[in-house]
N, C-alpha and C positions, 0 to 999 in steps of 0.2 A: 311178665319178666321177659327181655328179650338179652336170650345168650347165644353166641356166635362161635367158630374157631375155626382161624382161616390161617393157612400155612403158606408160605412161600424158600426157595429154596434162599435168597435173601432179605433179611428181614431186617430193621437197624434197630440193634440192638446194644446197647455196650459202644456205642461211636465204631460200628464194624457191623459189616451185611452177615448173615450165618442162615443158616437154615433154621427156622423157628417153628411154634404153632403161637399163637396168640390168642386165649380167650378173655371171651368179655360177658360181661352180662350186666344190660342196661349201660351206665355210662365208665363202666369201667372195667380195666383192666385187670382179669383173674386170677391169670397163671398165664407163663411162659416156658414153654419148653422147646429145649435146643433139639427136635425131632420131628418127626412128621407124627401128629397119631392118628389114631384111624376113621375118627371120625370128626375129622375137619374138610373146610372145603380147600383146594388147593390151584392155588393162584403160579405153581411153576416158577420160571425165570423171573416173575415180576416183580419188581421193588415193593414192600409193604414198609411204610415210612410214617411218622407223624404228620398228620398233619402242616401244610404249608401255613405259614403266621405270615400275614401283611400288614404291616403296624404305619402303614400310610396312604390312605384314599378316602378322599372326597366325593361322600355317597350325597350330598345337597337335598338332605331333607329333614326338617321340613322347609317349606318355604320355597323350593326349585327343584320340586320334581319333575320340573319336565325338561331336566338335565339329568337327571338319574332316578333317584330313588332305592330305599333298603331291597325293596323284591326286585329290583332287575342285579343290582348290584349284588348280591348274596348270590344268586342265582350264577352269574358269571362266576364270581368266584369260586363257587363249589365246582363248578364245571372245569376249571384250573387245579383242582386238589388243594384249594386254600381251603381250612377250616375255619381262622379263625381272622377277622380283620378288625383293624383301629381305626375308626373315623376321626377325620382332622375337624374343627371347631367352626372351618368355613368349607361349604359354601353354603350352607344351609341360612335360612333367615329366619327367626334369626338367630345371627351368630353366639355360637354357645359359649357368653361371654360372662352370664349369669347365672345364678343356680334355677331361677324360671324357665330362662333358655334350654338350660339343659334338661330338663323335668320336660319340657317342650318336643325336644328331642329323642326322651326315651319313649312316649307315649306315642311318637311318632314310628316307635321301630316294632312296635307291637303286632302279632300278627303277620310279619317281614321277615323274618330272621331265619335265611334258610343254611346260614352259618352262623355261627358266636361275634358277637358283636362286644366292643369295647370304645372307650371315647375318650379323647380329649377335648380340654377346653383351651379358650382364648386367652391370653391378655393383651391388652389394647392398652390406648393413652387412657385414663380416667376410671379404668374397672378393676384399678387393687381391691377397693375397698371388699368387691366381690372375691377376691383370689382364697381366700380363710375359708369361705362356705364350698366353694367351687375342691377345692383342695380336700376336703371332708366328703365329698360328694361319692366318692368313688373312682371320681374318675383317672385315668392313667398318665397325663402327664399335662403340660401346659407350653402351648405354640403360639409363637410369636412371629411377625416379617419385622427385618431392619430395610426393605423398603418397601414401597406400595404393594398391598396383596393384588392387586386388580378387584376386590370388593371395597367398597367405600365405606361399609361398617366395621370394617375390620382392618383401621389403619396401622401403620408399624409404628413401633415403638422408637424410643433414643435411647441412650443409655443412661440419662437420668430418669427414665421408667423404670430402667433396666434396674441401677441402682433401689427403687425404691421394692421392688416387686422380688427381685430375687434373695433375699434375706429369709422374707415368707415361704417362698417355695423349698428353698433349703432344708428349713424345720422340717418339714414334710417329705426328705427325700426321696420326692416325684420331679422326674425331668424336666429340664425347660427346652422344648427342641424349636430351634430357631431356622425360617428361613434367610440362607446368609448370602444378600448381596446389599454392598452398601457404595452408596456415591454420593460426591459433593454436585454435581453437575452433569448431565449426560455428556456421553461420547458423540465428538462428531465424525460419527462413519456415514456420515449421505444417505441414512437408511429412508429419511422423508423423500427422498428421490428416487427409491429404488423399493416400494414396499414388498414386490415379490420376492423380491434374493434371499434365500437362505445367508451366504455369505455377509451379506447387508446383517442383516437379523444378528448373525452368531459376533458379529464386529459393535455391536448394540448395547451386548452387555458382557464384557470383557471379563476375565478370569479375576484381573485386578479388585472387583467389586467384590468377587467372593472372597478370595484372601483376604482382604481389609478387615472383610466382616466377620471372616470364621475367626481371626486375631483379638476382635474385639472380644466374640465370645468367651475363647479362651481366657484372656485377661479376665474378664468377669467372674470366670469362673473361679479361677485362684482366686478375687477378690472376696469374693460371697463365700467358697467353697460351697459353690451347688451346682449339683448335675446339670450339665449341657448337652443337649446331643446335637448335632448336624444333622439336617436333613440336605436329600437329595446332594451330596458335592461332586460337584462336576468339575471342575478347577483340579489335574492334577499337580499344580502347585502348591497347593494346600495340603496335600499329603505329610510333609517334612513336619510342620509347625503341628497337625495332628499328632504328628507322632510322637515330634518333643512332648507337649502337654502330657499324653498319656502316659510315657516313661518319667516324668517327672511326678504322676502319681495322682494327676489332676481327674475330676471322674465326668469324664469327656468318653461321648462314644461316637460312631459316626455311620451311617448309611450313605447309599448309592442304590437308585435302581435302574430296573432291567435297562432301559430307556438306552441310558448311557452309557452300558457296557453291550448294549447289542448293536445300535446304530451309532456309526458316522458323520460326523457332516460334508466330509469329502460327497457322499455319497449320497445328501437328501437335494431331492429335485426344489426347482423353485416352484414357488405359487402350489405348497403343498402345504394346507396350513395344520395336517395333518398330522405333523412333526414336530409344532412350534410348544414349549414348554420353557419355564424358565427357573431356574439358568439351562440357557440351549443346550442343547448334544453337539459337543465338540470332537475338534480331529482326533483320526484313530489312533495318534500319538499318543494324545494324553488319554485317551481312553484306556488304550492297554497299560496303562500307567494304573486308572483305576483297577482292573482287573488283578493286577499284580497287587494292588494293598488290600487284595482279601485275602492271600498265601501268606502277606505278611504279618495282619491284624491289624492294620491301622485301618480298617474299615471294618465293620462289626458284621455288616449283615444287607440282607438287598430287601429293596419295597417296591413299589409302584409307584406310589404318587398319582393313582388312578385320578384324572381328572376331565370328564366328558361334558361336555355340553352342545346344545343344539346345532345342527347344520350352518344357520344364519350367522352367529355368534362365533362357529369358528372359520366364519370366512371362505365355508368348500365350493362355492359357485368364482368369489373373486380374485383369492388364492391372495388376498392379503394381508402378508404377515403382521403388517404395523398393527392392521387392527381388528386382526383376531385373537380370541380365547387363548392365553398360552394353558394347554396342559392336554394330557397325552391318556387316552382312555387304554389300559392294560390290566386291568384287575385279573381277567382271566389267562395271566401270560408270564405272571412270578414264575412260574415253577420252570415250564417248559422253553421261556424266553430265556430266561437268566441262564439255566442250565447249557443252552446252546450256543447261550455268550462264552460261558464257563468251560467248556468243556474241552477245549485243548489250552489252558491255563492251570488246570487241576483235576484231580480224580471225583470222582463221585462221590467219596469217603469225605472228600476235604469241601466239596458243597452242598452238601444235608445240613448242616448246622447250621448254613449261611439264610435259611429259609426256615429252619425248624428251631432248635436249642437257644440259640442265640440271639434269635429278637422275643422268644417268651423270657429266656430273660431279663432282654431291656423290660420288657412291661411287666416284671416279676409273676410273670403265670405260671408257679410252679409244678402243677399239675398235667402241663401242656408241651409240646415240644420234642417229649421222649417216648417211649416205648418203655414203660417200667408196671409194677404192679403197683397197684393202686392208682395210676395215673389216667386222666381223662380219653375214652374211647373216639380220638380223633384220628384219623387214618386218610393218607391218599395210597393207592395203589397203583402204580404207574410202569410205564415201559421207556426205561432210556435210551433207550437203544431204536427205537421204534421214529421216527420221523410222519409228520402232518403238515398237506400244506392246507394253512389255514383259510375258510372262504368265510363272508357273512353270514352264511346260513349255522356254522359252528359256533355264534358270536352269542351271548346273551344279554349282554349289558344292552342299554336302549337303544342307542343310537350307534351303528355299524359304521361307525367313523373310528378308525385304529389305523396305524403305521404297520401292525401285526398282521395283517389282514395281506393275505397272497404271500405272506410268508411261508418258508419252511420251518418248520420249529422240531427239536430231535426232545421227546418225550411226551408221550401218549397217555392223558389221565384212561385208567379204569375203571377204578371206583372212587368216589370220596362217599369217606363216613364222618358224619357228626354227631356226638354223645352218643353213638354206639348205632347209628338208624344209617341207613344207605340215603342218601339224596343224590347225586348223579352216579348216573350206571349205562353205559351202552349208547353216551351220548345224550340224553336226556335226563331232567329232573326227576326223580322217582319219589321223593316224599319231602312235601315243606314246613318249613318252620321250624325248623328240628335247633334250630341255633338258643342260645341262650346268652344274657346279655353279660361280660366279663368285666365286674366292679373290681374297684382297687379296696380288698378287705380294712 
């Protein structure tokens, strides 16, 4: 039996920091008392919070581990005070578009799991017939592209998929989270003449492709009445027409991550392919435009979109955007990225949630998220207030290729605990495997 009681002079409790103790024993939460007693260990000024939740990264395995992988990938994360993450359906091979696949998938996280793992699967042109077993599976929700994923097995959808496939998903109210950009034709920004420029790049895939497609969504949704969530919007244009949807009662949620509320593109160099992700990181305009729809609620909660892959692959020798990897390795940089994006937009109070309560509720992990009794022993302990500038040798994920990187970031992991066991502490991994796999009951 392993029982614990650690106090800190702020604790989140009750959606408010207070002085607490908090005991546990094995994976759960005991007893809470608004006190110090006397035989706990004490953690002072430092935040003791739930667990960070990532309900968006691309761990590619099986099949391209040698873009990531569960053990590097969990391992970063814990080291960010995420406890628990949701793998997306690609990039792994293959794509977890079948119930084999996914079966595929979990025998592959075996052994890995040095936090709580949880999954989504695919739908694609041809694999409803799969969505009924898939949907039974456990798994937590079902992701879709309205245009090319950059994997070939995993092409995007129309809306006559869309039509056929979201009826079933419905029944089973599990999300359908779509990436949303949609185009009849590319845009001519001269980007084939200019592969290095950011500004080339960000002119590539215009805001217009996201709105178009976040509307399509929407519309489907009232048609079907089935949950849609947005991922990653970067378009704060799209902000308005989220919002109608929601206020009209429609069961639309929406994310943003760190990515796009920390970085500029004023500000990214060219022939840094280090940055490219898509949809791009737009001007600080519309950024702080997203930032502002977390005060508001028409944005639910931040992710990552963790997406790394090799050196060659994202182009860091020729710095070319056309034809490198879009996507932005950050797994270990939710908490303390986002926060430092966040932090003269809102209080500390008004961004806990946006990391903890509010995406275990997207993925209804009721057990997860909060600080209550009986709830699962997942904890980061952190200092806000504390500033890191980050170097590669702090990095875990595989490849030291991140935007994060010689950054300053303002919040300092301490500990993370998962199901009640310490795994990073003092800057290193301290116990593995401790995660456990998060089925949809």
């Amino acid at each position: 039996m392993q029982a614990r009681k650690i106090y800190s002079n702020r604790v989140w409790i009750e959606n408010k920091l207070q002085p607490a103790t908090v005991s546990l024993i094995n994976n759960s939460i005991t007893a809470i008392d608004l006190k110090k007693l006397n035989d706990t260990e004490d953690f002072g000024n430092a935040v003791i919070m739930p667990g960070v939740i990532d309900v968006h990264v691309h761990i590619n395995e099986p099949g391209r581990t040698e873009w990531e992988g569960f053990e590097t990938a969990t391992q970063a994360a814990a080291a960010g005070g995420t406890t628990t993450i949701i793998d997306m359906p690609l990039n792994a091979s293959p794509v977890t578009t079948t119930l084999q696949a996914f079966q595929q998938k979990l025998d592959a996280s075996v052994g890995k799991m040095n936090v709580n793992v949880g999954f989504y699967a695919g739908l694609i042109p041809g694999n409803i017939p799969h969505l009924e077993s898939l949907l039974q599976s456990g798994i937590l929700g079902i992701k879709c592209f309205l245009t090319h994923s950059g994997i070939d097995e995993f092409p995007n959808v129309t809306e006559k998929d869309l039509d056929e496939a979201m009826p079933i998903i419905a029944k089973y109210n599990i999300p359908l989270l779509a990436h949303c950009e949609l185009y009849d034709k590319e845009v001519d920004s001269d980007f084939e003449n200019h592969p290095t420029s950011y500004q080339h790049y960000l002119a590539s895939r215009p805001k217009k492709w996201e709105n178009d497609a976040i509307d399509l969504m929407i519309r489907m949704s009232r048609k079907h009445n089935c949950p849609v969530h947005i991922v990653h919007v970067a378009s704060a244009e799209a902000l308005s027409n989220i919002e109608a949807a929601k206020k009209e009662g429609l069961p639309i949620t929406a994310e943003t991550c760190t990515q796009y509320i920390y970085f500029n593109a004023e500000e990214i160099p060219d022939a840094n392919c280090k940055y490219k992700c898509a949809p791009p990181i737009r001007e600080k305009a519309n950024n702080d435009q997203l930032k502002e729809a977390f005060v508001t609620g028409v944005l639910d909660f931040i992710t990552t979109d963790h997406s790394p892959a090799p050196p060659t692959i994202k182009e860091i020798e020729t710095g070319n955007l056309k034809k490198a990897w879009g996507g932005i390795a950050g797994i270990q940089f939710l908490l303390s990225g986002s926060w430092t994006a966040m932090k003269d937009t809102m209080t500390l109070e008004q961004f806990i949630p946006l990391v903890t309560s509010k995406p275990a509720s997207f993925i209804k992990a009721n057990t997860k998220g909060t600080i209550a009794l009986g709830k699962d022993a997942d904890f980061v302990i952190w200092n806000p207030e504390d500033t890191s500038l980050i170097s590669e040798s702090d990095v875990l994920f595989r490849y030291k290729i991140s935007p994060y990187i010689s950054q300053i970031l303002n919040g300092v992991v301490l500990e993370t605990i998962v199901n009640g066991e310490t795994v990073y502490k003092n800057k290193s991994i301290t116990n593995k495997n401790k995660g456990i796999w998060l089925l949809q009951k």
